[in-house]
LUMSELUM-612569 format. One line per field, with one value per residue: residue number from 0; residue in one letter; x, y, z of N, C-alpha, C in turn. Coordinates in steps of 0.02 Angstrom, whole numbers, padded with zeros to 5 digits. Layout:
N
seq	(NUM; ...) $
type	(A; ...) $
nx	(X; ...) $
ny	(Y; ...) $
nz	(Z; ...) $
cax	(X; ...) $
cay	(Y; ...) $
caz	(Z; ...) $
cx	(X; ...) $
cy	(Y; ...) $
cz	(Z; ...) $
# end
This chain:
159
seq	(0; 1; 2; 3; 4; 5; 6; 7; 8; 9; 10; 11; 12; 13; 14; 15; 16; 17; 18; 19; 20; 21; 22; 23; 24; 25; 26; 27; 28; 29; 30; 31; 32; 33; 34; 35; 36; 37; 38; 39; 40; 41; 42; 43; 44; 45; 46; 47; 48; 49; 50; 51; 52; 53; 54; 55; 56; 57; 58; 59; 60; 61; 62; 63; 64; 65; 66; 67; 68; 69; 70; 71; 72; 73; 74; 75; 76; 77; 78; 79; 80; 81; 82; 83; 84; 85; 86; 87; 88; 89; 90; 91; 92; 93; 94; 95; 96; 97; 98; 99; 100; 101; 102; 103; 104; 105; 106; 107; 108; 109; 110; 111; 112; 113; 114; 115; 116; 117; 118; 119; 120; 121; 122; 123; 124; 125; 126; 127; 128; 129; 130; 131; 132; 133; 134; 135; 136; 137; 138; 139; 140; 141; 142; 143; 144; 145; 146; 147; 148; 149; 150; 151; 152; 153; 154; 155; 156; 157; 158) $
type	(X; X; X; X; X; X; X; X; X; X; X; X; X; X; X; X; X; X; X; X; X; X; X; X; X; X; X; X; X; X; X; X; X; X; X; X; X; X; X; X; X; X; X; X; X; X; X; X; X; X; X; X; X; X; X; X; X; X; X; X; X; X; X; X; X; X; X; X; X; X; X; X; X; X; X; X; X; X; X; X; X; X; X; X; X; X; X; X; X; X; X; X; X; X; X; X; X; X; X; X; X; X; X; X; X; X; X; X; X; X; X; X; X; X; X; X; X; X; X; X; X; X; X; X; X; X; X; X; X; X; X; X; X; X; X; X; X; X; X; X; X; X; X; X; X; X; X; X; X; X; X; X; X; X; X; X; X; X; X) $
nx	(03464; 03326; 03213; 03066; 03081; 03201; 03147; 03039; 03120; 03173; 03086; 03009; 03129; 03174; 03053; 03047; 03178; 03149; 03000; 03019; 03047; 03230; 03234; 03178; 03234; 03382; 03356; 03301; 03418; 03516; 03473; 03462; 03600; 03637; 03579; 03638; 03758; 03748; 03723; 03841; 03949; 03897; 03919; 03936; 03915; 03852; 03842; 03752; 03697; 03731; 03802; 03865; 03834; 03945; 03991; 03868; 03791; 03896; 03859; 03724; 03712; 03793; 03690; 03567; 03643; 03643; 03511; 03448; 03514; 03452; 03306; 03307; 03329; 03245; 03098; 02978; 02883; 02889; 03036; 03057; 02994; 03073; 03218; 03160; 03134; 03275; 03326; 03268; 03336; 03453; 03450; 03438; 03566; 03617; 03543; 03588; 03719; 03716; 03650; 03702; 03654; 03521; 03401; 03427; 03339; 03256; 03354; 03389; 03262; 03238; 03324; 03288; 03169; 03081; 03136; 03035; 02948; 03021; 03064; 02942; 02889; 02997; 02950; 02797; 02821; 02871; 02752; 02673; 02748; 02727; 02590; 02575; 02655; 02571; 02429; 02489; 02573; 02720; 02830; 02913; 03059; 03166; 03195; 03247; 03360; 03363; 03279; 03288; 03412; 03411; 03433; 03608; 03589; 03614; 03764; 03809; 03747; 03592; 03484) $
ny	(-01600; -01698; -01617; -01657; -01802; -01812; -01794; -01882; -01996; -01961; -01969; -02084; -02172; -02158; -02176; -02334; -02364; -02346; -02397; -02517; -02721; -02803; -02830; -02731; -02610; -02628; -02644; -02511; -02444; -02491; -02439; -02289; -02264; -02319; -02208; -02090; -02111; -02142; -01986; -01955; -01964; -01951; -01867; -01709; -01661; -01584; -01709; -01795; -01966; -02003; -02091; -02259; -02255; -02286; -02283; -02270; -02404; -02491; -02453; -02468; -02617; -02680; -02636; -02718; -02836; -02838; -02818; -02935; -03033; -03000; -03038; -03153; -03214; -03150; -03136; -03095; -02999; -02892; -02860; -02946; -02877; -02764; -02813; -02837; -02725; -02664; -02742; -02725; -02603; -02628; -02723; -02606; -02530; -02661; -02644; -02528; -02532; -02633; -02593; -02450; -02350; -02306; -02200; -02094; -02040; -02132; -02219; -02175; -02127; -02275; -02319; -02225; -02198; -02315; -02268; -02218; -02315; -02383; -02340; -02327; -02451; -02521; -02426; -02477; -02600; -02591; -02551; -02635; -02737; -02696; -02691; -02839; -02859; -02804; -02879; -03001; -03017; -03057; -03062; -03133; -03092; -03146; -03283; -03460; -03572; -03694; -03812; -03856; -03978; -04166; -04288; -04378; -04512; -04683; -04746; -04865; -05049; -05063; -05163) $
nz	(-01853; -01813; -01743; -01667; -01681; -01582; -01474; -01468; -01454; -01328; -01260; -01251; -01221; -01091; -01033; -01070; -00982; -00844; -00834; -00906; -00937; -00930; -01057; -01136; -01076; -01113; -01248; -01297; -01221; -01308; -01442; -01424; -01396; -01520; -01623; -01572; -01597; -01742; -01763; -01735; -01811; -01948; -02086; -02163; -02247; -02407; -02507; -02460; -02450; -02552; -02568; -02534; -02357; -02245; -02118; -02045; -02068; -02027; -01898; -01907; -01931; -01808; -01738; -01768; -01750; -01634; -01574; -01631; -01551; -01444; -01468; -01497; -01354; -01274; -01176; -01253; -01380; -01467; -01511; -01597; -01688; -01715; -01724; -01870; -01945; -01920; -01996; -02108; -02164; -02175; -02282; -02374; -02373; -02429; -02567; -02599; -02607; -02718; -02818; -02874; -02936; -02871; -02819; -02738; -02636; -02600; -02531; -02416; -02355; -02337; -02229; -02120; -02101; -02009; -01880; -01813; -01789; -01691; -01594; -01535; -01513; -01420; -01312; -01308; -01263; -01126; -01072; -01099; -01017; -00891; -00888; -00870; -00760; -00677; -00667; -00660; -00568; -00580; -00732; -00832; -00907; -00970; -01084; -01069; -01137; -01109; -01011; -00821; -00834; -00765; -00648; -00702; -00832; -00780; -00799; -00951; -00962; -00942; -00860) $
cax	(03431; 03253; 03179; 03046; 03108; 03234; 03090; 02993; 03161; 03205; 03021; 03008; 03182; 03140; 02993; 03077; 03237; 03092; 02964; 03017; 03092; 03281; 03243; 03155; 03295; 03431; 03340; 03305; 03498; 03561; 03472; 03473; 03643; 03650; 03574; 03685; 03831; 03747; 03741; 03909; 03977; 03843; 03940; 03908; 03900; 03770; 03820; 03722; 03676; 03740; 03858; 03841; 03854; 03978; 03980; 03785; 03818; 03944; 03823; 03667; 03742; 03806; 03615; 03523; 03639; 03618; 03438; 03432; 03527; 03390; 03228; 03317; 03318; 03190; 03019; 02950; 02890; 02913; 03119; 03056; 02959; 03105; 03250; 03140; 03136; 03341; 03341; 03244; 03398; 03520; 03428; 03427; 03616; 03655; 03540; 03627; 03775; 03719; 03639; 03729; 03616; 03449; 03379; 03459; 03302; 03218; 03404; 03375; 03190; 03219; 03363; 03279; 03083; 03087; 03172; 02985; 02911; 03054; 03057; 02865; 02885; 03005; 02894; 02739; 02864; 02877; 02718; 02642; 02771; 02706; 02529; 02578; 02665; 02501; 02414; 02517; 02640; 02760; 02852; 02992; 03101; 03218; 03196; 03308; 03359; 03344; 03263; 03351; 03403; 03366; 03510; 03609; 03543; 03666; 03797; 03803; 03689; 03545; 03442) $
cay	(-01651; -01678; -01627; -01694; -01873; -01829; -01785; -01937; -02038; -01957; -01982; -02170; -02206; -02126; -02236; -02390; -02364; -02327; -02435; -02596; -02749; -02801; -02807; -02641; -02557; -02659; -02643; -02430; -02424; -02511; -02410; -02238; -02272; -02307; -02148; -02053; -02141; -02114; -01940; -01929; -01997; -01926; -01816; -01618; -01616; -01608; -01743; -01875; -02030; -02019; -02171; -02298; -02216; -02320; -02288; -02314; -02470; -02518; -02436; -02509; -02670; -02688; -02638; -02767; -02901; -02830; -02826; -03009; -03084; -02992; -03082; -03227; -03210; -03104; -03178; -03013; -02999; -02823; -02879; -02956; -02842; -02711; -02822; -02849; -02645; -02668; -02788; -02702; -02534; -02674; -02727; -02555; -02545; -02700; -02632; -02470; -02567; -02681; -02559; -02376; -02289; -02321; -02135; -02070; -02029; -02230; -02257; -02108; -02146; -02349; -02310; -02190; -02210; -02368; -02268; -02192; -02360; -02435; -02318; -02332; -02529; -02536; -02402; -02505; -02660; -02565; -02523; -02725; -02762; -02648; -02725; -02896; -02853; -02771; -02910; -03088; -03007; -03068; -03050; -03159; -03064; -03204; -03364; -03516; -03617; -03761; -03823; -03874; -04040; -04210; -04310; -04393; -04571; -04716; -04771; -04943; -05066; -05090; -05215) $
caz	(-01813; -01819; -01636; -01660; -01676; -01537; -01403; -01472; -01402; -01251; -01204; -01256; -01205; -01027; -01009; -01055; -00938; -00830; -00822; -00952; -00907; -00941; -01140; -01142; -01050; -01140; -01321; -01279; -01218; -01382; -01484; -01402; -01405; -01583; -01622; -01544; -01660; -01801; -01780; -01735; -01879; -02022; -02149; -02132; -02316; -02417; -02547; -02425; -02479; -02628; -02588; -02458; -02312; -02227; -02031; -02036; -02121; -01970; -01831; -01914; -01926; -01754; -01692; -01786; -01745; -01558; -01596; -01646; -01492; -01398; -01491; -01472; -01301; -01238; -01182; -01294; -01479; -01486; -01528; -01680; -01744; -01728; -01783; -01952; -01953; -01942; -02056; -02188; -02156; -02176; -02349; -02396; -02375; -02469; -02626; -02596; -02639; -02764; -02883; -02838; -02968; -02848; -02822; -02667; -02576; -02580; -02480; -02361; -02326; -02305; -02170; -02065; -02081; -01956; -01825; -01782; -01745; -01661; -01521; -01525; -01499; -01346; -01258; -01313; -01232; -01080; -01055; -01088; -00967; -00825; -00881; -00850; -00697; -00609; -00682; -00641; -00515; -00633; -00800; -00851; -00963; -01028; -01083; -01065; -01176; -01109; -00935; -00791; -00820; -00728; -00639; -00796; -00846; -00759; -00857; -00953; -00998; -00875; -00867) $
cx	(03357; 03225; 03134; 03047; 03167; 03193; 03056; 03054; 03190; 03144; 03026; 03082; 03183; 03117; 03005; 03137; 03188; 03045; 02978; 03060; 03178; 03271; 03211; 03199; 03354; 03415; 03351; 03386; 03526; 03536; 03459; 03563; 03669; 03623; 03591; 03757; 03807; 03757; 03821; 03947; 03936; 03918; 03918; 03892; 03857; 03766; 03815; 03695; 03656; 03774; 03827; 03877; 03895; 03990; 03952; 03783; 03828; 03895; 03756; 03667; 03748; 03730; 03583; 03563; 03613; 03545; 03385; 03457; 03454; 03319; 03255; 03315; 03275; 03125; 02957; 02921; 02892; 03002; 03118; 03043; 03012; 03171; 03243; 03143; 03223; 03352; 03311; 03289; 03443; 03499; 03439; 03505; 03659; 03611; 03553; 03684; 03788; 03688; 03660; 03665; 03531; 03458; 03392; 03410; 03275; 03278; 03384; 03319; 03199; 03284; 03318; 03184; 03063; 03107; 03098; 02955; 02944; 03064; 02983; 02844; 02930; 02969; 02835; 02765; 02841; 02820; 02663; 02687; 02754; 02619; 02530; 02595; 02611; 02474; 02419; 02559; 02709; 02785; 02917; 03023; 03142; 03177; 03248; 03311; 03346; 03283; 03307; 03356; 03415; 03454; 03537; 03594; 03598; 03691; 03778; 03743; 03643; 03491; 03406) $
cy	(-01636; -01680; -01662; -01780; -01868; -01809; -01836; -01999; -02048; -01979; -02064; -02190; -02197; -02181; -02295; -02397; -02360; -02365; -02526; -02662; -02750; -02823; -02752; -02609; -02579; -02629; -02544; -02388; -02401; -02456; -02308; -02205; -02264; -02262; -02093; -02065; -02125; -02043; -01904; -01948; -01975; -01900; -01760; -01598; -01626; -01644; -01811; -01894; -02055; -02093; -02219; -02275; -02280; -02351; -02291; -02379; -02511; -02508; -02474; -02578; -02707; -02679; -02706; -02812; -02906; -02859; -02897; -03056; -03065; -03029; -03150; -03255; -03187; -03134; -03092; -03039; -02943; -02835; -02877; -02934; -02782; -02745; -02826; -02772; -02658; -02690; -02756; -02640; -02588; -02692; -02670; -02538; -02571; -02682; -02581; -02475; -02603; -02648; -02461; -02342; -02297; -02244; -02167; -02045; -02093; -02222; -02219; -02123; -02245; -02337; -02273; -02178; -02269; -02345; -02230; -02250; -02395; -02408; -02302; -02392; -02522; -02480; -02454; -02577; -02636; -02552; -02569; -02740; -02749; -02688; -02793; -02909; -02845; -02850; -02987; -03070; -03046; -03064; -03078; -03130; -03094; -03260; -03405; -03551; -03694; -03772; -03857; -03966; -04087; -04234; -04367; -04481; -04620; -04743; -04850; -04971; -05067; -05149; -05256) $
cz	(-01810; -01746; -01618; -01635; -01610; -01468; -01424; -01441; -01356; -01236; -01199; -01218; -01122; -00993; -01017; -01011; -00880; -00798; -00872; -00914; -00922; -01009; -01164; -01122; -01091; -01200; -01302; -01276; -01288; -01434; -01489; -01422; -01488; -01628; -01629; -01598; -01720; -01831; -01772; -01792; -01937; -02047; -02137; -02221; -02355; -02521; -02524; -02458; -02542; -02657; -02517; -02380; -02233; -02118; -02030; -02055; -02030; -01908; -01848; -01900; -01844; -01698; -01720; -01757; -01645; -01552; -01610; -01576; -01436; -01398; -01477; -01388; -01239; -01248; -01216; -01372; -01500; -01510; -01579; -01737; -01764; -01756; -01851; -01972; -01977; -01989; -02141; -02208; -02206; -02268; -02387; -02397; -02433; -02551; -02668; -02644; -02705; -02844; -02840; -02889; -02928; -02826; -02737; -02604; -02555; -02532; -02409; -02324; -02292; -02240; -02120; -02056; -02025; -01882; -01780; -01729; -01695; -01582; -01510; -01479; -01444; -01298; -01239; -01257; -01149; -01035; -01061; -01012; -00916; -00812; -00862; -00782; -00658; -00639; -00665; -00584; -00529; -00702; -00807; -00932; -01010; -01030; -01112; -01090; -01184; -01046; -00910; -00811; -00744; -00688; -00724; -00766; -00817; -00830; -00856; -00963; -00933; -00903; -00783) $
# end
């Protein structure tokens, strides 16, 4: 395990549980969380990512699509910028798959080079959000899909 990278996510993950709103603490969870799964599930042996590494696959997977209900929902753009991080793992995956002879370090490096900025970005989340708060004395975290609607229109013809 690289310590580094795991004191760069207790700290960020900290500070977003912390100080962020409910998609900084939510996003931080999910992917703290998925983290944690990945390393439980790695391989101990050392002919990694030679194949498609299958439970990352499944745990990667399951973050991005997490990752995506969140941008879709979250009044944030830090979401987007980190599901496109997922999304480029997830690419890396499927060209894993689609050509097996791709040199085993490109797969290695496009999975796990993203995981610097992504707990960079919900701190950075966390830490707009706190600025907007002092700032407006507000921060709406979601947004709604619709607005409320009106009463409904009378039936029938009018005239």
């Amino acid at each position: 395990m690289n310590y580094y990278y795991l004191t760069l996510l207790i700290l960020c993950t900290s500070y977003a549980l912390w100080a962020g709103g409910g998609p900084e603490r939510l996003g931080a969870a999910i992917f703290a969380l998925s983290v944690a799964a990945t390393h439980l599930i790695r391989t101990a042996n050392e002919q990694r990512w030679l194949d498609i590494e299958a439970g990352e696959l499944i745990v990667d997977a399951v973050t991005f699509l997490a990752f995506v209900a969140i941008a879709l929902r979250a009044n944030r753009y830090w979401p987007l910028w980190v599901s496109a991080m997922l999304g480029i793992g997830m690419l890396g995956h499927l060209a894993r798959g689609m050509i097996p002879d791709t040199f085993w370090w490109a797969y290695a490096v496009v999975l796990t080079i993203w995981s610097y900025p992504i707990v960079l970005l919900f701190a950075l989340g966390a830490f707009l959000h706190r600025r907007r708060l002092s700032r407006y004395g507000v921060d709406r975290s979601w947004v709604s899909s619709s607005g409320r609607s009106g009463p409904a229109p009378p039936a029938g013809p009018t005239g």
